[in-house]
C-alpha positions in Angstrom: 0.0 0.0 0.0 3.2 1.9 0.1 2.9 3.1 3.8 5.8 4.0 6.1 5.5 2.8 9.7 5.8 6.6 10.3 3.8 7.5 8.0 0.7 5.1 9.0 1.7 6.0 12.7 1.1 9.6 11.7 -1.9 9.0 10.2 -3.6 6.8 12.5 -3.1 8.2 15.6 -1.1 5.1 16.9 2.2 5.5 18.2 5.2 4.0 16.7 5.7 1.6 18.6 2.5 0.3 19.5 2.4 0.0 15.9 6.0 -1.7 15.6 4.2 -4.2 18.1 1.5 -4.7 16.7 3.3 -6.1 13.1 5.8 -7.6 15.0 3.7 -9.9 17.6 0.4 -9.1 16.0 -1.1 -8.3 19.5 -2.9 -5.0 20.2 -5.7 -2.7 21.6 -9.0 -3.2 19.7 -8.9 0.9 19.5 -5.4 0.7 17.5 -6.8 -1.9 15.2 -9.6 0.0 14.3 -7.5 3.2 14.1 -5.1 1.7 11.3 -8.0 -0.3 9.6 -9.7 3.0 8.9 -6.5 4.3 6.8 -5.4 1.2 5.1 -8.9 -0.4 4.8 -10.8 -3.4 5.4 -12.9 -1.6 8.5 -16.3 -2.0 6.7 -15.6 -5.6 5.7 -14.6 -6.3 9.2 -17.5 -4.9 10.6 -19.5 -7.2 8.6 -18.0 -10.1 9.1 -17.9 -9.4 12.9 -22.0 -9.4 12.7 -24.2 -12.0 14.3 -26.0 -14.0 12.1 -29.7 -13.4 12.7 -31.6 -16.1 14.1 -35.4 -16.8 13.5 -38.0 -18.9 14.7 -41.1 -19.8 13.3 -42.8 -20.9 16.9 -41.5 -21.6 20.8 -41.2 -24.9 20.2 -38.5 -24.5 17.9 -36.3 -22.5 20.0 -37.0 -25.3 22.9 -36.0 -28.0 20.7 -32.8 -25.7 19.5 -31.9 -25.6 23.3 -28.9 -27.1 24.8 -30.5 -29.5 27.9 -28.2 -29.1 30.6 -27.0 -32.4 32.1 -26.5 -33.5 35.7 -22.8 -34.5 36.5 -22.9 -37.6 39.0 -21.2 -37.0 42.1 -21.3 -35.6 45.7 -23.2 -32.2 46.4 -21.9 -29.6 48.1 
């Protein structure tokens, strides 16, 4: 994309060397990823990939079916 680290550090908002960091471990703050996502791109598509996928049921009984029954572990009480 012909960005400097500088120059994307500038741009961003993110210091240096958060951003040295962040290409060298590839951890970071959700707020820096965002940040440099809005300059070199690709913060819409994560958005939308980040979505839930809606769910939809036609009647209760399909959303009691859908439900995970909870089992009891044997052993002791305490």
């Amino acid at each position: 994309m012909g960005f400097t680290q500088a120059g994307l550090s500038a741009r961003s908002g993110v210091p240096l060397g958060t951003l040295r960091k962040f290409e060298r471990t590839g951890l970071g703050s959700t707020e820096a990823l965002v940040k440099l996502l809005s300059i070199v791109g690709g913060l819409e598509a994560t958005i939308e990939a980040a979505k839930p996928e809606a769910l939809t049921f036609a009647s209760i009984d399909e959303v009691l079916k859908d439900a995970p029954r909870s089992r009891r572990k044997n052993g002791w009480r305490t």
